[in-house]
VEXTI-839813 format. One record per residue (C-alpha): residue in three letters; residue number from 1; x, y, z. Coordinates in steps of 0.05 Angstrom, whole numbers, plus 5000, padded with zeros to 4 digits. Last residue first. Layout:
% residues N
SITE   res     n     xx     yy     zz
SITE   ALA   NUM      X      Y      Z
...
***
This chain:
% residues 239
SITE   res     n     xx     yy     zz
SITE   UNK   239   9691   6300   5864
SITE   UNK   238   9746   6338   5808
SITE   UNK   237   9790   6360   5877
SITE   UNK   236   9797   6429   5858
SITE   UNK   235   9745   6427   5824
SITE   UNK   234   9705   6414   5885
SITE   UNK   233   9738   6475   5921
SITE   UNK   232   9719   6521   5868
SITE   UNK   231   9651   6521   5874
SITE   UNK   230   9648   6502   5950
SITE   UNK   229   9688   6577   5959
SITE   UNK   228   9633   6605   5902
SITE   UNK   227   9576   6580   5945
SITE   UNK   226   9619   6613   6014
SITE   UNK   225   9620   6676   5974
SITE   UNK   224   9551   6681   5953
SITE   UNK   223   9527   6678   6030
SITE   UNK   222   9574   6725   6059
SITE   UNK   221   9556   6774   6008
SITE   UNK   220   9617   6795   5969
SITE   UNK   219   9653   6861   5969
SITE   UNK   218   9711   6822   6010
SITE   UNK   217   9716   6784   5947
SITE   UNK   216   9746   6844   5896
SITE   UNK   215   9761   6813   5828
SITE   UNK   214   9743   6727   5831
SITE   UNK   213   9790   6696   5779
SITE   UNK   212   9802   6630   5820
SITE   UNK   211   9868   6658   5859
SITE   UNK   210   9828   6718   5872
SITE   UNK   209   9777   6666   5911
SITE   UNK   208   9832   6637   5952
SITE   UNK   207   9867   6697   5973
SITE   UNK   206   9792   6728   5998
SITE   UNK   205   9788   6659   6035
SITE   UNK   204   9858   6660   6065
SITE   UNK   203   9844   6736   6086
SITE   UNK   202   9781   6715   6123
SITE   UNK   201   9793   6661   6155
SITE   UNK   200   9737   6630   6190
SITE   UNK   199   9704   6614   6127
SITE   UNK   198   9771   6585   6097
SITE   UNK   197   9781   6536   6151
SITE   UNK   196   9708   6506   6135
SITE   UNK   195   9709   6508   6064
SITE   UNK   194   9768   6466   6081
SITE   UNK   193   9744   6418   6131
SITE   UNK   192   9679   6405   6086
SITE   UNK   191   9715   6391   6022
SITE   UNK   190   9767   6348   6055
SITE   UNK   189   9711   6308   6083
SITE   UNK   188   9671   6303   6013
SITE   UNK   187   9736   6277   5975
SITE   UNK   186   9751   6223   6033
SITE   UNK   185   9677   6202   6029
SITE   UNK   184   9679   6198   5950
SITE   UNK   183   9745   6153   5951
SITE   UNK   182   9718   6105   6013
SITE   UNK   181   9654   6097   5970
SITE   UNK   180   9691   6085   5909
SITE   UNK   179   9735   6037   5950
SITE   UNK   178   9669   5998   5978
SITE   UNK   177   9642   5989   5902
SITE   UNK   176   9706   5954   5877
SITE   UNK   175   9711   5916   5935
SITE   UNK   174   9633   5885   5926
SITE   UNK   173   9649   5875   5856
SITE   UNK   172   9712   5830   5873
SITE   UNK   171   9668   5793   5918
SITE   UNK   170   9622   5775   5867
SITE   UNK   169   9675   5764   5818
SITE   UNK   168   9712   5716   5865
SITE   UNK   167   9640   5678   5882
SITE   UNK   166   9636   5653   5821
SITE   UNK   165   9713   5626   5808
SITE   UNK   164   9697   5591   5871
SITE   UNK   163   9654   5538   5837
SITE   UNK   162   9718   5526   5787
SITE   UNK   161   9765   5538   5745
SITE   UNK   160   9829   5565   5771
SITE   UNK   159   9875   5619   5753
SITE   UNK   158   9822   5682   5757
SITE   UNK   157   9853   5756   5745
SITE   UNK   156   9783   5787   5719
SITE   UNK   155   9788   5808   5655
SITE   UNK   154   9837   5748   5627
SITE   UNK   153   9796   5692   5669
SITE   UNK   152   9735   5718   5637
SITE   UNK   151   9775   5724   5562
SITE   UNK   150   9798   5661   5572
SITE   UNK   149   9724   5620   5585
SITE   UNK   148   9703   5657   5521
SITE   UNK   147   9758   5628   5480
SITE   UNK   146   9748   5564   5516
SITE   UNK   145   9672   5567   5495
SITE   UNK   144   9681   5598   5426
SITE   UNK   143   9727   5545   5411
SITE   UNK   142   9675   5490   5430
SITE   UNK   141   9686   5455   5503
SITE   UNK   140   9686   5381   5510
SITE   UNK   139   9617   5365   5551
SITE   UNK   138   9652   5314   5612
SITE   UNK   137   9592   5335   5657
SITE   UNK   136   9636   5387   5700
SITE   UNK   135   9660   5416   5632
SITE   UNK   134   9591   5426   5611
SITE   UNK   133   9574   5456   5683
SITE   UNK   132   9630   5495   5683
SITE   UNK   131   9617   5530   5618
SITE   UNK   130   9553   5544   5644
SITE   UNK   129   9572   5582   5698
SITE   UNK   128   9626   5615   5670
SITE   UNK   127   9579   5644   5624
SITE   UNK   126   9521   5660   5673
SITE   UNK   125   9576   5687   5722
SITE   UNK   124   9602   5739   5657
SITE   UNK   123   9532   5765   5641
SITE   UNK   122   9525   5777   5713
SITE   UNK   121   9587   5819   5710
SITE   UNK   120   9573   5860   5646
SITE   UNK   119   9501   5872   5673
SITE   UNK   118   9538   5900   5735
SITE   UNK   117   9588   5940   5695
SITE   UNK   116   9533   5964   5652
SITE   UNK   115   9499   5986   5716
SITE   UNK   114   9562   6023   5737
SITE   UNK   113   9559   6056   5682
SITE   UNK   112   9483   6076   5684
SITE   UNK   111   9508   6098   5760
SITE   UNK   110   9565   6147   5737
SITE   UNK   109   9536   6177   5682
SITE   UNK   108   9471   6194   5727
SITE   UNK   107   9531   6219   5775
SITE   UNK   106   9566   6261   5719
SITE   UNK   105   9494   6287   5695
SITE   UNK   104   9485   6313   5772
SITE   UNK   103   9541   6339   5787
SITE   UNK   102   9536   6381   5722
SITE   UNK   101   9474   6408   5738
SITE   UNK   100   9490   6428   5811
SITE   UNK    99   9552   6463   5771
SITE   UNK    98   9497   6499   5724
SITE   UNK    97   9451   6515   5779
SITE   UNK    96   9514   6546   5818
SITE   UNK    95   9527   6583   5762
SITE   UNK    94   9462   6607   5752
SITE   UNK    93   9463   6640   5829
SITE   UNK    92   9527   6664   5821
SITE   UNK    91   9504   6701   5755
SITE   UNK    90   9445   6725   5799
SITE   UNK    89   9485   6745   5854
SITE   UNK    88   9535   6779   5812
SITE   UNK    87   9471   6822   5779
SITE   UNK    86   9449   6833   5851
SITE   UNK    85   9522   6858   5868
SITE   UNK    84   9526   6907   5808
SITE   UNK    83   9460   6930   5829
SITE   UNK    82   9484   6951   5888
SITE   UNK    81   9549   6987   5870
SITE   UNK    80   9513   7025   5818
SITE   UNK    79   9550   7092   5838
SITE   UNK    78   9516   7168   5843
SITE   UNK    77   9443   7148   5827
SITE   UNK    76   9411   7209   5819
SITE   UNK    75   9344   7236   5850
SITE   UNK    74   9305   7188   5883
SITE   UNK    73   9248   7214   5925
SITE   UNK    72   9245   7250   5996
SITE   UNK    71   9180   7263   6030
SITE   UNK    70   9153   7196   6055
SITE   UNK    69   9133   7177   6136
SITE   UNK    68   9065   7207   6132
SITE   UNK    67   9054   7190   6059
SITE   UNK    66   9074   7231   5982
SITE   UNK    65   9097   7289   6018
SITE   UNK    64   9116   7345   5954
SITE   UNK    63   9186   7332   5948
SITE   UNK    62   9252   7329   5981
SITE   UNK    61   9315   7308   5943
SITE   UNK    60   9357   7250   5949
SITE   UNK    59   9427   7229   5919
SITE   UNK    58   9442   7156   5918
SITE   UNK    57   9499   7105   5930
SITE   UNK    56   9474   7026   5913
SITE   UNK    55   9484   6984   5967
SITE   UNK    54   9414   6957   5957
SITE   UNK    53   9389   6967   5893
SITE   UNK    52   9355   7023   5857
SITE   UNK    51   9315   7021   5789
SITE   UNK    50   9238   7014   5814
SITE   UNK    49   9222   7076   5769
SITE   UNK    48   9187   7116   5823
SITE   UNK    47   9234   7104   5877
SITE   UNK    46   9203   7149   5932
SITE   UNK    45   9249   7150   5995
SITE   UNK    44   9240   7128   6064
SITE   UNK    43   9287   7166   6107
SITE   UNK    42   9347   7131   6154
SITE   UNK    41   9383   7176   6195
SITE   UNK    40   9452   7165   6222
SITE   UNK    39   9492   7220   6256
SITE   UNK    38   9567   7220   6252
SITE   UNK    37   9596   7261   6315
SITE   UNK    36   9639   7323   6315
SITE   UNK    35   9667   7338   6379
SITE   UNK    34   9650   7382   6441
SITE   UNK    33   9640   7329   6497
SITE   UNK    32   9578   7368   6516
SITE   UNK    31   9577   7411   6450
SITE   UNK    30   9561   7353   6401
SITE   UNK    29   9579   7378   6333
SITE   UNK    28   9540   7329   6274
SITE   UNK    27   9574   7310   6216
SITE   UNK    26   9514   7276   6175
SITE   UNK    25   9508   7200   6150
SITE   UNK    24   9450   7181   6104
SITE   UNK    23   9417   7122   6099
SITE   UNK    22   9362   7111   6045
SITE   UNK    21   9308   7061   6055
SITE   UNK    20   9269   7045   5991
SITE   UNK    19   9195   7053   5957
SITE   UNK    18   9158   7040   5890
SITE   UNK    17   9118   6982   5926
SITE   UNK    16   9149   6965   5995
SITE   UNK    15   9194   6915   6025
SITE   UNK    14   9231   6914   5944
SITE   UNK    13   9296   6952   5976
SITE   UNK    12   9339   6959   6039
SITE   UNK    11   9397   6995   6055
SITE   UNK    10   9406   7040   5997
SITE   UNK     9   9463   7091   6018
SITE   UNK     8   9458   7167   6023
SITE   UNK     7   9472   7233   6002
SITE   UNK     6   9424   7281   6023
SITE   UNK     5   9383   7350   5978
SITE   UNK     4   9341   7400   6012
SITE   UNK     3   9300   7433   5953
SITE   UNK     2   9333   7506   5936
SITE   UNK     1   9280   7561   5950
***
């Protein structure tokens, strides 16, 4: 006697040792309204080898009863859809590791420069400083002093000497770090409103990600397609 034999779907995997959910979809006839129906039933299925993912197409054939609930076992796997998608999650997974990576090298990069700058700076004051105290006290300056006291003014736009000259590089500091800020909040805003447009569109976000090199989106998990939508949106815009 043949062994009954389904066609199903993997919907859900790695809840139970050596064991998946299978859906399979019969035609049915229902004679009260007398038209074929699709009829859902989900089996538990022996997956001895642990190889089948979720979304993955499957055959199934009955054998001896291995629990109350379990009969069927895994057969053939007809298409690899699902592990395709756990081996893209995975890679998306990595990538976003590597971008998160990234970000954060280019903003350790970012504050040890801006460090130097501030070292530079305070460096600079103490020199101006003490060039204007030995000009204050009549001291005639050496060559490396007025060459010094040039290059300051040079770098940092100053025409007068004097007490004032201090506080114009501490306020021109202060501006510089307030328009990075005002830069990096703009960037993050636009970010956020369009990852936000593109979620609730569908057909624009699908566009987007082909645009990027991404082959068939709407096969996507929600999840892995909004990371690769950020992804792409912040090098777009180089944050």
């Amino acid at each position: 006697m043949a062994r009954q034999n389904f066609v199903g779907i993997v919907v859900s995997q790695g809840k139970m040792q050596k064991t998946v959910k299978v859906r399979v979809e019969r035609r049915v006839f229902n004679k009260k309204i007398n038209k074929e129906l699709l009829n859902r039933k989900d089996y538990l299925v022996h997956d001895e080898n642990e190889i089948s993912k979720e979304g993955d197409m499957v055959r199934i054939e009955a054998t001896r009863p291995l629990s109350k609930r379990k009969a069927f076992a895994i057969a053939e796997i007809l298409k690899n859809k699902g592990q395709q998608f756990a081996h893209f999650e995975t890679m998306a997974k990595t990538d976003v590791l590597k971008e998160e990576a990234i970000k954060s090298k280019e903003f350790l990069d970012r504050r040890a420069k801006q460090k130097e700058s501030d070292s530079n700076m305070i460096k600079d004051i103490r020199s101006l400083q003490l060039i204007y105290n030995q000009n204050k006290n009549g001291v005639e300056l050496s060559p490396e002093s007025s060459k010094e006291l040039k290059r300051i003014k040079d770098k940092y736009g100053i025409q007068e000497f004097s007490p004032d000259s201090l506080k114009k590089l501490l306020n021109l500091n202060l501006l510089a770090i307030e328009s990075d800020l005002e830069k990096q909040r703009a960037k993050i805003e636009t970010i956020q409103k369009n990852l936000a447009i593109l979620l609730k569109d569908e057909p624009k976000a699908f566009e987007f990600l082909q645009k990027h090199g991404v082959e068939n989106p709407s096969s996507l998990q929600k999840n892995i397609r909004k990371n690769l939508i950020r992804k792409y949106l912040f090098k777009e815009i180089q944050l």
